[in-house]
N, C-alpha and C positions, 0 to 999 in steps of 0.2 A: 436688197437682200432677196427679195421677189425675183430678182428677173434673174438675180443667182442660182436660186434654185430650181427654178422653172425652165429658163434659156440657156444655162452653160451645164447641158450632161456630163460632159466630161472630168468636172471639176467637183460637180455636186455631189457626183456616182464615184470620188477616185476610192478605190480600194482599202484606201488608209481608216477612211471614214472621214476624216477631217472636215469634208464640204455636211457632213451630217450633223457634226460636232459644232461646225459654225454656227449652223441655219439653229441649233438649240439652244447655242450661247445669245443668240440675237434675238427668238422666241422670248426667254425668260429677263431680258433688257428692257424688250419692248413692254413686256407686261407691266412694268413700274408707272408707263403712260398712255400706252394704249392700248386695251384685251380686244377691239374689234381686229386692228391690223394685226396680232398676234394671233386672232384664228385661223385667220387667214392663210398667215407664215406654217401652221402646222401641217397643213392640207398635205406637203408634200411628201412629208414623212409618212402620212397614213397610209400612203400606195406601197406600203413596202411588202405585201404578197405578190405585186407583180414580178419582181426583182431575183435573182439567183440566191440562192439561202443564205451565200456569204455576207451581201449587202443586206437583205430583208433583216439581218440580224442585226448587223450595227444598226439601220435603222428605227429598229425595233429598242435597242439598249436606249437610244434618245428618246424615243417617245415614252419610253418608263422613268427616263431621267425628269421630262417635265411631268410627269403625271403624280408623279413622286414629289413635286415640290409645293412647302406648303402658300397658301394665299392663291393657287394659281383662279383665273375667273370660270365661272363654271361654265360657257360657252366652251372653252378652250379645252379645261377638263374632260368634258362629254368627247369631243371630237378625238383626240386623243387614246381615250380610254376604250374607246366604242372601236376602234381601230386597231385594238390590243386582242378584243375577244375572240 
């Protein structure tokens, strides 16, 4: 899921959002067993000022998706939310 979202821009970044929608379905999976590899997995989402407004957004609508859910670990939460403001 790492190297998905780190190494294949193309698929990560498609327009639909999907590669964004994935990487958040896999985020909030992962949380059930491990919150260190799920900080991790969030980092990418959090760069979404770099991005053209149309993607910054979809990015942005996942990262309120997990920040929004409850249990999430608070490492994960911080990163996230701190990434919002």
């Amino acid at each position: 899921v790492s190297t998905f979202a780190n190494f294949n821009p193309s698929c990560f970044h498609d327009p639909s959002g999907g590669g964004y929608r994935f990487l958040a379905d896999q985020i909030l999976l992962v949380d059930r067993f491990n919150p260190m590899t799920e900080a991790r997995l969030v980092q990418p989402l959090c760069a979404w000022e770099r991005f053209v407004p149309a993607l910054g957004t979809l990015m942005k609508k996942m990262l309120n998706r997990i920040v929004g859910t409850d249990g999430l670990p608070k490492n994960v939460f911080s990163l996230a939310s701190k990434s919002l403001d």
